[in-house]
C-alpha positions as CSV (number, residue, x, y, z in Angstrom):
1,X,3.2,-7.3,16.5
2,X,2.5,-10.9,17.7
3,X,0.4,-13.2,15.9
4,X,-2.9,-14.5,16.6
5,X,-2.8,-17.1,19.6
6,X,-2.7,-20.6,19.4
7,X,-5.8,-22.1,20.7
8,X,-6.0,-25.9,19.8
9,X,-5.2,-28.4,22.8
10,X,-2.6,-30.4,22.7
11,X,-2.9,-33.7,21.3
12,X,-4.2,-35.9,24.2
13,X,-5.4,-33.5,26.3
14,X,-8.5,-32.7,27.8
15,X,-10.8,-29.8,26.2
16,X,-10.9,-26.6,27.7
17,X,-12.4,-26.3,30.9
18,X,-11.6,-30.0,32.0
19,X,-10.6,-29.9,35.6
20,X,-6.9,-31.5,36.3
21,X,-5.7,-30.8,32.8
22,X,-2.6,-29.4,33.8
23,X,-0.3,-27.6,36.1
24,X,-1.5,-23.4,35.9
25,X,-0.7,-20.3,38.1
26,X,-3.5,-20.5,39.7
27,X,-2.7,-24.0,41.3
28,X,-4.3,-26.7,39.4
29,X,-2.1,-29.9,40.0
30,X,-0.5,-31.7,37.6
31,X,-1.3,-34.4,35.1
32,X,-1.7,-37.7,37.3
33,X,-1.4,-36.3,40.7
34,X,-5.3,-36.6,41.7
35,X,-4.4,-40.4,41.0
36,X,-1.6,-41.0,42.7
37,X,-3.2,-40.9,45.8
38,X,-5.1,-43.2,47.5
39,X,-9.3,-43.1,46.8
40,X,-10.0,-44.5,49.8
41,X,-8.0,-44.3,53.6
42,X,-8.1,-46.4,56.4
43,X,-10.3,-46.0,59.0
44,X,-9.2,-43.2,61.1
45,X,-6.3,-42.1,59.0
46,X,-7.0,-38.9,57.0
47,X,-7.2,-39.2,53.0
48,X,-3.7,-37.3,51.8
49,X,-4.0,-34.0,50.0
50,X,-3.3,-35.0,46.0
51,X,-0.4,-32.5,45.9
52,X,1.3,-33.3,49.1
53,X,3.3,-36.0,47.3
54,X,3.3,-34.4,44.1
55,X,6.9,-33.6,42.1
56,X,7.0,-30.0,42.9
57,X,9.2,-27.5,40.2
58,X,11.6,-25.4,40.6
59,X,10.5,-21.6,41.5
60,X,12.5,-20.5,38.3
61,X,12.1,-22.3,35.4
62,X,14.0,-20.9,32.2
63,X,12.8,-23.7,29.2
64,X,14.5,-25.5,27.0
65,X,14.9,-24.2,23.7
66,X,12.1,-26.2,22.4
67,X,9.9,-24.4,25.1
68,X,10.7,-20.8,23.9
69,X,10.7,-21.9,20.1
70,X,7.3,-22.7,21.3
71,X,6.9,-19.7,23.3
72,X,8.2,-17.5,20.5
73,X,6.1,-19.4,17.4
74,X,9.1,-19.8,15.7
75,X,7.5,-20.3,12.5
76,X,5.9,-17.0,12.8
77,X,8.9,-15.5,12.7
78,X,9.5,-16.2,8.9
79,X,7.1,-14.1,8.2
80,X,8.8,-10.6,9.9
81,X,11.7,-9.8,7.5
82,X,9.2,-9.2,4.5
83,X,7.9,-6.1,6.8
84,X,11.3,-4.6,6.5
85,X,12.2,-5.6,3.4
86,X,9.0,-4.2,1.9
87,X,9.3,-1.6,3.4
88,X,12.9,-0.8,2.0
89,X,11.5,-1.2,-1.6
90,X,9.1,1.5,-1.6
91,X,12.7,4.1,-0.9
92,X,15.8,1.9,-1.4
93,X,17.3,0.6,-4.5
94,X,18.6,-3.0,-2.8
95,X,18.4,-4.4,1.0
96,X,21.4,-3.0,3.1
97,X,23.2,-3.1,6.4
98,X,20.4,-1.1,7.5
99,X,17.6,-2.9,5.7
100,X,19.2,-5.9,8.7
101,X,18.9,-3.6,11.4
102,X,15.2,-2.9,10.8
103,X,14.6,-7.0,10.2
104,X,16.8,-7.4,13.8
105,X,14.5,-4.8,15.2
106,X,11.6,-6.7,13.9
107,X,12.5,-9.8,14.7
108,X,13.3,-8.6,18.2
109,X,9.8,-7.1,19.0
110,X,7.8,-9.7,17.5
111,X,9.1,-11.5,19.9
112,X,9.1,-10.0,22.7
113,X,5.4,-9.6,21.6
114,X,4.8,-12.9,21.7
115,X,6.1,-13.8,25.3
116,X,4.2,-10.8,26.5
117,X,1.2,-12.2,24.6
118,X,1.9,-15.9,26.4
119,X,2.9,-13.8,30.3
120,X,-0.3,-11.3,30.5
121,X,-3.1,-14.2,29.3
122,X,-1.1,-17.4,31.9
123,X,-4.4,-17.4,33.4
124,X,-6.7,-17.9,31.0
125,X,-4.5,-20.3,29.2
126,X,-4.0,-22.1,31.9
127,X,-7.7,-23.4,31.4
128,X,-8.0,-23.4,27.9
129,X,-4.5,-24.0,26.5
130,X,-2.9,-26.0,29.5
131,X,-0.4,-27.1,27.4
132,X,1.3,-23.8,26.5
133,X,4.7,-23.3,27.8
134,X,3.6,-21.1,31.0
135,X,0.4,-22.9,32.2
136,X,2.3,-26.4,31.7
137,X,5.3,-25.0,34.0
138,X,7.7,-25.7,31.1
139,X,8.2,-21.7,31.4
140,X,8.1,-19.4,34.4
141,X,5.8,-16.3,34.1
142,X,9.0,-14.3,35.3
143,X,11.0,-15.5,32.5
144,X,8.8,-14.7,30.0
145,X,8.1,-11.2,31.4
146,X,12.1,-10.6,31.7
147,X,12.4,-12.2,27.8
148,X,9.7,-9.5,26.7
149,X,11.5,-6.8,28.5
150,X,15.1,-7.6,27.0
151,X,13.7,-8.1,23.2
152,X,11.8,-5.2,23.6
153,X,15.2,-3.2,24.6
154,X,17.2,-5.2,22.4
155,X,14.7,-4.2,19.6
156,X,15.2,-0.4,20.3
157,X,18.9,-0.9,20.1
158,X,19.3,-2.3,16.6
159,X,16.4,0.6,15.4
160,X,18.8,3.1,16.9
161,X,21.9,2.0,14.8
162,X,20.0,2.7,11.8
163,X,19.0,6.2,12.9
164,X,17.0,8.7,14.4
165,X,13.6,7.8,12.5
166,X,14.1,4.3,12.8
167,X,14.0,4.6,16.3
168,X,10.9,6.7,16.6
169,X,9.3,3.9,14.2
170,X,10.6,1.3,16.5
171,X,9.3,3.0,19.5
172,X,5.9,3.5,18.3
173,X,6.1,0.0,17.5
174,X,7.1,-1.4,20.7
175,X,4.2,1.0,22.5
176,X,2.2,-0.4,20.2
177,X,2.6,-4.4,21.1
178,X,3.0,-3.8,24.9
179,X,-0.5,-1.8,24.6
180,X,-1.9,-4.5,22.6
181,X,-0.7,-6.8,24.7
182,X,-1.9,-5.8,28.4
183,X,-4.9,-4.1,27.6
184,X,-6.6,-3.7,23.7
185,X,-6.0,-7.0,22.7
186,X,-9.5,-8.3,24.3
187,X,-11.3,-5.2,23.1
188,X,-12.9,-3.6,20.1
189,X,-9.8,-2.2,19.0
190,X,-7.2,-5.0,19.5
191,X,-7.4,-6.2,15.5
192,X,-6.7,-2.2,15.0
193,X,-4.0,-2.5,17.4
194,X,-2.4,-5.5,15.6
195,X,-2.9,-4.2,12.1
196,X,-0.9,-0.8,13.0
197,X,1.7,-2.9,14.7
198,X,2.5,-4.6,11.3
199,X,2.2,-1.6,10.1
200,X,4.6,0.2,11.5
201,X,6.8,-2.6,11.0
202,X,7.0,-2.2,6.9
203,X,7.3,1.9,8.1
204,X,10.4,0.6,9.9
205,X,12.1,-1.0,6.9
206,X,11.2,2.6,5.0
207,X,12.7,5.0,7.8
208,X,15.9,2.8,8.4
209,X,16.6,2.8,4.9
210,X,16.4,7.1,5.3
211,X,13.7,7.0,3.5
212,X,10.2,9.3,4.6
213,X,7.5,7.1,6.5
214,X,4.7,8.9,4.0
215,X,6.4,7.0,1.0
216,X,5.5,3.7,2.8
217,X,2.1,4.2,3.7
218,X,0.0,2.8,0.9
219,X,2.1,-0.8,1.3
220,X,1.6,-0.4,5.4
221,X,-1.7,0.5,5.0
222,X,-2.1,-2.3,2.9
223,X,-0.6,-5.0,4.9
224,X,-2.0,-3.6,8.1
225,X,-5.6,-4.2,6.5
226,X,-4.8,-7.7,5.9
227,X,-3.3,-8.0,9.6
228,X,-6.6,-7.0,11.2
229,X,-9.0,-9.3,9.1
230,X,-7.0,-12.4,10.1
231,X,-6.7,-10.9,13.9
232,X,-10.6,-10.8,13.4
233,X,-11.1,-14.2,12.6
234,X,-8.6,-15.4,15.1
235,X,-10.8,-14.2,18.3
236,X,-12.9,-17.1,17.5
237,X,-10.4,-19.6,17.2
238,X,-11.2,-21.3,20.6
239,X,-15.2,-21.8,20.2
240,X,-16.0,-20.8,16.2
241,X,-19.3,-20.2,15.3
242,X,-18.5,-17.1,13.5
243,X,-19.5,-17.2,9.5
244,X,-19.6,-13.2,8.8
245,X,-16.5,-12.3,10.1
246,X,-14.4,-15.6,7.6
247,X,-16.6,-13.9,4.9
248,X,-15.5,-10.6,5.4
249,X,-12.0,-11.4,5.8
250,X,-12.2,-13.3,2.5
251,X,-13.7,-9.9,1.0
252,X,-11.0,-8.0,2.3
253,X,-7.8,-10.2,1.3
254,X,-10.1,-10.5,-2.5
255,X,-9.6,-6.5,-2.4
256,X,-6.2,-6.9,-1.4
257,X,-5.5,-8.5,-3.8
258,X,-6.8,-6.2,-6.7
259,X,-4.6,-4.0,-5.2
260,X,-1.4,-5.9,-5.0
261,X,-2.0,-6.5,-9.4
262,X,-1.7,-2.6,-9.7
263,X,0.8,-0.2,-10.5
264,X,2.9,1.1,-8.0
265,X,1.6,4.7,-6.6
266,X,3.1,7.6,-7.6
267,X,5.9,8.8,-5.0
268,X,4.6,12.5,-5.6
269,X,7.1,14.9,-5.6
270,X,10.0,12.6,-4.9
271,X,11.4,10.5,-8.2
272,X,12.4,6.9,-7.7
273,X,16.0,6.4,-6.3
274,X,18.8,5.5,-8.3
275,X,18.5,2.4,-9.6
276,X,15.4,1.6,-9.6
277,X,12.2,2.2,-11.8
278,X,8.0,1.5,-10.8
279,X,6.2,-1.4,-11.8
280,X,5.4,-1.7,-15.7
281,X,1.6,-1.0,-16.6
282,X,-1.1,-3.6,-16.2
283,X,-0.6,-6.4,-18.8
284,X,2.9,-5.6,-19.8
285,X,5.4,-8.6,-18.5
286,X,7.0,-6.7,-15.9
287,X,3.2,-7.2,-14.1
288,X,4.1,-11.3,-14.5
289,X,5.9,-11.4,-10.7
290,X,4.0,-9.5,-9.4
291,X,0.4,-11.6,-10.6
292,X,2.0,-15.1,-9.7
293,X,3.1,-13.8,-6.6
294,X,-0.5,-12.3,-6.0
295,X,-1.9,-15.6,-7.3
296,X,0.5,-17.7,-4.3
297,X,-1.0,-15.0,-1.7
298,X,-5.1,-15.7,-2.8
299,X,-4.2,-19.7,-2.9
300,X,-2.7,-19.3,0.5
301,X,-5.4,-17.8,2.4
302,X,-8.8,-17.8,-0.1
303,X,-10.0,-21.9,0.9
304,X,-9.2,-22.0,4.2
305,X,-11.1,-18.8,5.0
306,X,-14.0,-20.0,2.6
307,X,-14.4,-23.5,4.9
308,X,-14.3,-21.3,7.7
309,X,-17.0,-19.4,6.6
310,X,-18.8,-22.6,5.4
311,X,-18.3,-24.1,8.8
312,X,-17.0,-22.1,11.5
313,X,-16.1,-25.1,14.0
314,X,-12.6,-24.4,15.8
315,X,-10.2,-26.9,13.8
316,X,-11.2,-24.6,10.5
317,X,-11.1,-21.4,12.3
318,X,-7.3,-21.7,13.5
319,X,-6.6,-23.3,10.1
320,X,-7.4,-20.2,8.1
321,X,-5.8,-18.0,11.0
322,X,-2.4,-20.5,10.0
323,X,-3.2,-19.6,6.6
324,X,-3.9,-16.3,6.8
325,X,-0.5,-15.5,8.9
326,X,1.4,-17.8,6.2
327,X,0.2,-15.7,3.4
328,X,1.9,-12.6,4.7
329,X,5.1,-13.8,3.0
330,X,3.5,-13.6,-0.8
331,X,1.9,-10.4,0.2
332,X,5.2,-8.4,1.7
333,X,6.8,-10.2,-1.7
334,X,3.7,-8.6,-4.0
335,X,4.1,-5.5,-2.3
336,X,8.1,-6.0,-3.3
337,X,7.5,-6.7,-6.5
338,X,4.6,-3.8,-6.9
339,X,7.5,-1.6,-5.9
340,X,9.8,-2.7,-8.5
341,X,11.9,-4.6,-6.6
342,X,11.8,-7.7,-8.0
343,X,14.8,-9.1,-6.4
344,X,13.7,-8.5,-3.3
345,X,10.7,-10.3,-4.2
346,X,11.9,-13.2,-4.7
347,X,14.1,-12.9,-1.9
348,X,11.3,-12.6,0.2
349,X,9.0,-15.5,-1.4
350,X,11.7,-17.6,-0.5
351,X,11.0,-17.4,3.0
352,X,7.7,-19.4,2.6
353,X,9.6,-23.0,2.6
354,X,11.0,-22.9,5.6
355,X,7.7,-21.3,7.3
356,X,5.9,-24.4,5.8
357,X,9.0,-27.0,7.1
358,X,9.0,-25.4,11.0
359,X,5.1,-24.9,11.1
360,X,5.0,-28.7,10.8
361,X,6.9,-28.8,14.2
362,X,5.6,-26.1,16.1
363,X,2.3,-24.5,16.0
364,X,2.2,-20.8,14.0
365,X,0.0,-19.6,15.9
């Protein structure tokens, strides 16, 4: 369930590929060691190695909590509990002590995601993203692999306080990012992967609330389509040069969007729960949330994709990949509203402040 990756250096660093840009696994030395020793020897002396007098770390290095909120993209992170609470809508009549548990479960294995993510591409990122927690040393690989281990069982737990189908949703989810992660993520099927993660993750908020996964599918179907266009787009953050795939992914949230302004589908054979009623007909005012919130989702994520498409140089790719993961908030709070949860809606859209306040400080993607 992790997010695209971040692929931008670091402000004063070197481009990818730029030899001595940082301390990776694989043993590049650090930042300034090359010139700290002498160019030239005298005669009949040998020239030092670079890294003989070089600082050398610790063989366990935990972070500091600015590492992992790094690690972690903690602004990403606003944008989990609209899974569950979505996903609550479409059965329950208001967010419960289990409508937590699924968002603690959530929260738990998007993390965990995300440090797995970071551990199983150190390599790679220690050539183009050298300043990443792991390659720059900040984080040891270890730590991150035992931090994806204990989210991912701490992520289980809370599913399995909330009951039995919770915890089959959680599980499939967890199989789900650790599958992603160490193997389809650089093949044909890792934006399928990431799109079912997500979800899964608004089936979660369904199941935990004792409702039946098949009630959730439309919104889960809906928000996993949106999940794997901006997955699409993000494989090119690093190089660009990609016009269709922008294009399409502005098609796709366009059709989303139609979606999100109709009226809820019918629940079959089950009726509503108490409570609660479905979304008024088109062009009645009950539809007014549920438009403006679909208009916030389109201004979110329609430009930046458009540039991207117009010019599909790195800095605009990974700017409509931001967008695209920020606009998941007035999309889970469309879907809420879609559901006739209007409450929850808004409860939900007003998760997008803080996103925009942290993503300021550290990178969302």
């Amino acid at each position: 369930m992790n997010g695209p990756r971040d692929t931008a250096p670091a402000p004063g660093t070197p481009e990818s590929g730029t030899s001595g840009s940082g301390t990776s696994e694989c043993g590049t030395s650090a930042p300034g060691a090359a010139s700290s020793a002498p160019a030239t020897s005298a005669p009949g002396t040998a020239t030092p190695h670079p890294s003989v007098h070089a600082p050398q770390r610790p063989a366990t290095r935990t972070g500091t909590r600015a590492d992992w909120a790094e690690l972690l993209r903690l602004p990403a992170l606003f944008t989990v509990p609209g899974d569950a609470l979505a996903g609550a809508s479409t059965v329950a009549s208001r967010p419960g002590r289990r409508t937590l548990l699924a968002i603690g479960a959530s929260l738990c294995l998007y993390q965990a995601g995300m440090a797995l993510n970071d551990w199983a591409d150190r390599e790679v990122d220690a050539v183009e993203r050298p300043h990443r927690p792991l390659p720059s040393g900040r984080i040891a690989p270890a730590a991150a692999l035992t931090g994806a281990a204990a989210l991912t069982a701490a992520g289980i737990g809370c599913a399995a306080l909330a009951g039995r189908p919770a915890l089959a949703t959680a599980a499939a989810l967890a199989a789900t990012v650790w599958a992603y992660d160490l193997g389809l993520k650089h093949t044909p099927l890792g934006p399928v992967a990431m799109g079912t993660a997500r979800a899964l993750d608004l089936v979660l908020g369904a199941t935990a609330n004792g409702g039946r996964a098949r009630r959730a599918l439309p919104a889960a179907a809906a928000l996993g389509t949106h999940t794997l266009a901006v997955t699409a787009v993000s494989r090119h953050e690093a190089y660009g040069g990609s016009t269709a795939v922008p294009l399409t992914a502005l098609a796709t949230t366009t059709a989303l969007a139609r979606t999100l302004l109709g009226p809820r589908p019918p629940a079959g054979a089950h009726p509503p729960p108490a409570g609660r009623r479905g979304a008024a007909p088109l062009g009645l005012p009950g539809t007014s949330l549920q438009g403006a919130l679909t208009a916030g989702y389109l201004a979110t994520v329609a430009v930046p994709l458009w540039h991207a498409a117009l010019n599909p140089s790195p800095p605009l790719t990974r700017r409509a990949v931001g967008a695209g993961i920020r606009a998941m908030i007035p999309f889970q709070a469309a879907l809420c509203a879609r559901a006739g949860a209007p409450v929850t809606a808004l409860l939900t859209a007003a998760l997008a402040p803080a996103a925009r306040t942290f993503a300021r400080r550290v990178s969302i993607t």
